[in-house]
N, C-alpha and C positions, 0 to 999 in steps of 0.2 A: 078483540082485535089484537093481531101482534104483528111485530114487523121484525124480518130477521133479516140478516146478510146473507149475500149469496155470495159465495166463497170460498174456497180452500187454503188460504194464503195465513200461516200465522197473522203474521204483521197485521194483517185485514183483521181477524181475527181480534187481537188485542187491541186493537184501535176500536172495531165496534163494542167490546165489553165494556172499555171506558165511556163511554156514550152512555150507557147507562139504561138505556130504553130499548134494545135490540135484543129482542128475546131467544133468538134462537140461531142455527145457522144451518141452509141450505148449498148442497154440494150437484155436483152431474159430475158424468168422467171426464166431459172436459177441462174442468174447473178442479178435478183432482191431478189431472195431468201437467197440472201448472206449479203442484207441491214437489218441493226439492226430497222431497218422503217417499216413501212406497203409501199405497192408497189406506195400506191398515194402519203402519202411522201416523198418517192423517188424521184420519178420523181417529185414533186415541187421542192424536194432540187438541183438535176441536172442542172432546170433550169437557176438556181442560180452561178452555174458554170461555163456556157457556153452563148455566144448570137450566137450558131451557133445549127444546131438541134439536137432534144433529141428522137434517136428513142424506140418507144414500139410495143411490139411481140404481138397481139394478139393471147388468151389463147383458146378463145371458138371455136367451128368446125364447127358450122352449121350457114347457111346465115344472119341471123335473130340477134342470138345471136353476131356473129361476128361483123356486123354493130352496135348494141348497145354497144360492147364495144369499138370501134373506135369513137364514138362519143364523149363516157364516156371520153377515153384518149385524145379526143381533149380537153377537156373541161378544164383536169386538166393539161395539158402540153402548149395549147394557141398555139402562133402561130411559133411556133417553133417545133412542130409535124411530125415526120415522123412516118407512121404506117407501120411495119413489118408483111406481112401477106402471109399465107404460101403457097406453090407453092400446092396448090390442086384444084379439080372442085369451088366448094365452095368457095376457096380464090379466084379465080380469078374475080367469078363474085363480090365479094363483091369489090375488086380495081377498076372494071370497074361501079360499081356503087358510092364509096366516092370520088375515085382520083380527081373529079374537084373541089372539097370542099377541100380534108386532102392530102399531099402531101402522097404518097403510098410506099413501095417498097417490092418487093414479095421474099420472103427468101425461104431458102434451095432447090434453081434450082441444078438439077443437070442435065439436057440436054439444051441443045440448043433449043430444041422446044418450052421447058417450058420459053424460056428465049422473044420468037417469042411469045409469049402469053402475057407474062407481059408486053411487049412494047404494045400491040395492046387492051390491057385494058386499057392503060395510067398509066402504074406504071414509078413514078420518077427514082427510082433503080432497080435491078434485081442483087443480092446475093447471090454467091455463096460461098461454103463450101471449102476453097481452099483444106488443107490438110485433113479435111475430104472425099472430092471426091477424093482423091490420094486413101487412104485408100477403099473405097469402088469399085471405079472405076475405078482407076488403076493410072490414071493423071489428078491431078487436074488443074496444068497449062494448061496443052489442051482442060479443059473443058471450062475453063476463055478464050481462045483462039477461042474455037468456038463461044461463046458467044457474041462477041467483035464482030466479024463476021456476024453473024446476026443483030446486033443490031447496025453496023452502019449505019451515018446518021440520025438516031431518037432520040430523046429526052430520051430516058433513057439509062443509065449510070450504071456502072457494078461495085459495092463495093464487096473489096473482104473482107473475112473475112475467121477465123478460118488459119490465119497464125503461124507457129508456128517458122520461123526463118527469118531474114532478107534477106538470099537469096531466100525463098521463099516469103517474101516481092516483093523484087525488079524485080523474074520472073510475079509476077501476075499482075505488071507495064506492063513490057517490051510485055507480051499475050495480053495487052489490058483493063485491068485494067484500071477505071478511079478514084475509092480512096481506100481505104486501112481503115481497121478496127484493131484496135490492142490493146492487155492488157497492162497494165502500163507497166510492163517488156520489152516487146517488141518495144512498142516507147522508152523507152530509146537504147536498143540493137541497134537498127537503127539508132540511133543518135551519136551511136560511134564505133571508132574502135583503134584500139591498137594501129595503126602503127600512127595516129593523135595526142595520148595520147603520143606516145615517140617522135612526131618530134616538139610540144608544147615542152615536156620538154627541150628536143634541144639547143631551142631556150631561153629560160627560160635559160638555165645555160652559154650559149655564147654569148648573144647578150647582149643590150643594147636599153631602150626604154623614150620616155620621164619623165622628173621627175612632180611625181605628186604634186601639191602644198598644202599646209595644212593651216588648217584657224587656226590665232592667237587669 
């Protein structure tokens, strides 16, 4: 399991490194169109913040196109590369064309079928919309659930993404989820809770711990 940031924002960026636990860092154009960078700046500067991968969405729609900018983003991302490519006709052949060069993973699944596809292309991920598929489809943990379902056994691995609360975090685990995508907010939200923050103080006001030494 890994859990990374969704982001393109330095600051986001250097704030999830120090955390310590956020392996990686996930991008879309939207989320690059928020960097005060050109999008290929971005992604050198990301790399810089992570030794764990930096994915990118590609923009273009048709096979040709798509490939030359999966290339382009290998180029400028190295090997730390995961390319984000969309669940259509189109995408799929282009996964099952780079996946054994550029690690793959094919975004916005929203059935099962689509999910039966990007395994059998050789996509590394298969990403799903969590709270987005709520919204459009009724349930999005069920569709993380189905997903998990088909695709066990094989090499690709189900990141969820578009979480919008911790307990929708920790269902798209519990469905079959294997990592987890999340905005700076949200990894911190998951990494605390109130009743932790009051039984620290607790303890902080009754107890007793060693004493710390101080250099002369």
């Amino acid at each position: 399991m890994a859990i990374y940031l969704d982001s393109a924002i330095a600051q986001e960026a250097k704030a999830a490194r120090k955390m310590g636990w956020v392996k990686g860092i996930t991008t879309n154009p939207t989320l690059l169109a928020k960097s005060d960078l050109s999008p290929e700046a971005t992604l050198k500067q990301l790399t810089e913040f992570t030794s764990g991968p930096v994915f990118y969405q590609l923009m273009a729609s048709d096979f040709d196109g798509m490939v030359a900018e999966a290339r382009r983003a290998n180029e400028i991302i190295g090997k730390q590369t995961v390319l984000k490519i969309p669940a259509t006709v189109a995408g799929f052949e282009v996964v099952a064309s780079v996946s054994r060069d550029i690690a793959c993973s094919v975004t916005a699944i929203y059935s099962p079928a689509q999910a039966a596809v990007a395994r059998e292309a050789g996509a590394k991920y298969a990403i799903a919309y969590v709270n987005r598929a709520t919204r459009l489809l009724g349930d999005g943990i069920a569709l993380v659930r189905d997903m998990a379902s088909v695709l066990a056994g094989s090499d690709t691995e189900i990141l969820a993404a578009s979480i919008k609360s911790p307990q929708e975090a920790f269902a798209s685990l519990q469905a079959g989820a294997h990592h987890l995508t999340l905005p700076l907010a949200m990894l911190e939200a998951i990494a605390s809770n109130e009743l932790s923050d009051k039984t620290f103080t607790e303890f902080a006001q009754n107890g007793i711990g060693i004493e710390m030494k101080t250099d002369l």
